[in-house]
TORMI-248372 format. One record per atom (N, C-alpha, C): z, x negated, y negated. Coordinates in steps of 0.2 Angstrom, whole numbers, plus 5000, padded with zeros to 4 digits. Atoms other than C-alpha are relative to their C-alpha. Example, Ala and Ser with C-alpha at 12.3 -4.5 7.8 and 13.67 -1.06 7.14 Angstrom:
! residues 2
500049965006
503949385022
500049964994
499950045006
503649325005
500350044995
END
This chain:
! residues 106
500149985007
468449935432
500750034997
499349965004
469949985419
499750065000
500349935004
469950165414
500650014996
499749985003
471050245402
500850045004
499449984996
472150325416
500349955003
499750034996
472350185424
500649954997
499650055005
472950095408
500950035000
499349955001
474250255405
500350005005
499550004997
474850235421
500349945000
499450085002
475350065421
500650014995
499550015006
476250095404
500550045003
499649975000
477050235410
500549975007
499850014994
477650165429
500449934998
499850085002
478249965421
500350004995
499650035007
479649935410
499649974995
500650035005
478449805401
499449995002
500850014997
476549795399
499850004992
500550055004
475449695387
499450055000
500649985000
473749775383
499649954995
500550055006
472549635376
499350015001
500649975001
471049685370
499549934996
500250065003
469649555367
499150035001
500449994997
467749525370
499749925001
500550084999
466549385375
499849964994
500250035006
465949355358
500649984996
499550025005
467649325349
500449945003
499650075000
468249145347
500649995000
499450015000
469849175343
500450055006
499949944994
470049305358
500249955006
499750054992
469949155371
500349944996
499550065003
470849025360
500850025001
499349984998
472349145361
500350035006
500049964994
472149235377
500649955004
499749994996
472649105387
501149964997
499150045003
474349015373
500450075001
499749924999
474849235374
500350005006
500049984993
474749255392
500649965002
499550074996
475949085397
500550034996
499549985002
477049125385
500350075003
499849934997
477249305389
500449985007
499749984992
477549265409
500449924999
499650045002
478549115404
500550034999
499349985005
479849205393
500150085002
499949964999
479649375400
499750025008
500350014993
479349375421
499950075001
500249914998
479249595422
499550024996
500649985001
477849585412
499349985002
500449984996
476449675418
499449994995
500749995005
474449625408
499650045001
500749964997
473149745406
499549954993
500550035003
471649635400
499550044999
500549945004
470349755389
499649965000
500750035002
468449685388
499750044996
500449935003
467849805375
499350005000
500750004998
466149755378
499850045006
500249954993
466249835397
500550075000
499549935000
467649965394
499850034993
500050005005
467150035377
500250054998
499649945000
468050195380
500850014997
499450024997
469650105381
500750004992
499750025008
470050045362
500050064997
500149945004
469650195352
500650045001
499549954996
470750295363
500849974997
499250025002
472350155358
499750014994
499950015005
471750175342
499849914997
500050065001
471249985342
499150014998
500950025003
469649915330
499949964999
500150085002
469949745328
500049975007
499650054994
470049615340
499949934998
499749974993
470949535347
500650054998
499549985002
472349645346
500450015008
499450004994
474049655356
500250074999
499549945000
474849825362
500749995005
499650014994
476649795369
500350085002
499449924999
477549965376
500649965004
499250014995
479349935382
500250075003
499649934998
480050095394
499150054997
500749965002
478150185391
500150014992
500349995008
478250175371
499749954998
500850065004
477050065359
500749964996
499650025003
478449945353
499549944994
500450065006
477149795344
499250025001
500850025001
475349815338
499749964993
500650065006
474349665330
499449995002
500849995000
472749655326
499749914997
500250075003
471949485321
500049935000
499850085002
472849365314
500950015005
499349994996
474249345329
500349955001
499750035000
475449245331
500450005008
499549984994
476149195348
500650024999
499250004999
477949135345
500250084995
499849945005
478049315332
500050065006
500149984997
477649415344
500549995007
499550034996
478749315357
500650044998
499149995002
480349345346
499850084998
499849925000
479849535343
500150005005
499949974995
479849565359
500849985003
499550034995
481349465367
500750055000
499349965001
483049565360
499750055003
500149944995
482249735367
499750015007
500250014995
481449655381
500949995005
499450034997
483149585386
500850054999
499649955002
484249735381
499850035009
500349974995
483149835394
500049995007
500150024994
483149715408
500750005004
499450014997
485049675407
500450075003
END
């Protein structure tokens, strides 16, 4: 089971980390889950997922401040670098992350 510490310490311990926040009932949650994920570890190999159920963890979102879903949180170096909620775009999301991704790694 996630917890909140468990979340913070990932973010804090891994150059990159993903937090996708979904639940069973949202359609668009598993239609983008799995086009997000591939591309993420396609384009970015040092990132780390943390997959959110907010149906079983419901502690987890309030605490990121997240109320929609799905929503993306990327941190690069333990900071919150992208958060969307919604309406998300892989390849947007892609090209935010790549130049600070790739500053970082080089």
């Amino acid at each position: 089971m996630q917890t909140i510490e468990n979340i913070n310490k990932t973010i804090k311990k891994n150059l990159a980390v993903m937090v996708y926040f979904s639940a069973p009932t949202c359609s668009v949650c598993h239609a983008l889950k799995p086009k997000l994920f591939e591309e993420l570890e396609k384009n970015f190999p040092n990132f780390i997922i943390e997959d959110v159920d907010i149906s079983i963890e419901e502690e987890i979102a309030p605490y990121f401040g997240v109320y929609a879903i799905p929503s993306v949180l990327i941190f690069l170096d333990g900071y919150e670098f992208i958060r969307k909620s919604r309406y998300i775009s892989v390849s947007e999301v892609i090209e935010a992350t790549r130049r600070p991704y790739e500053m970082m790694i080089s």
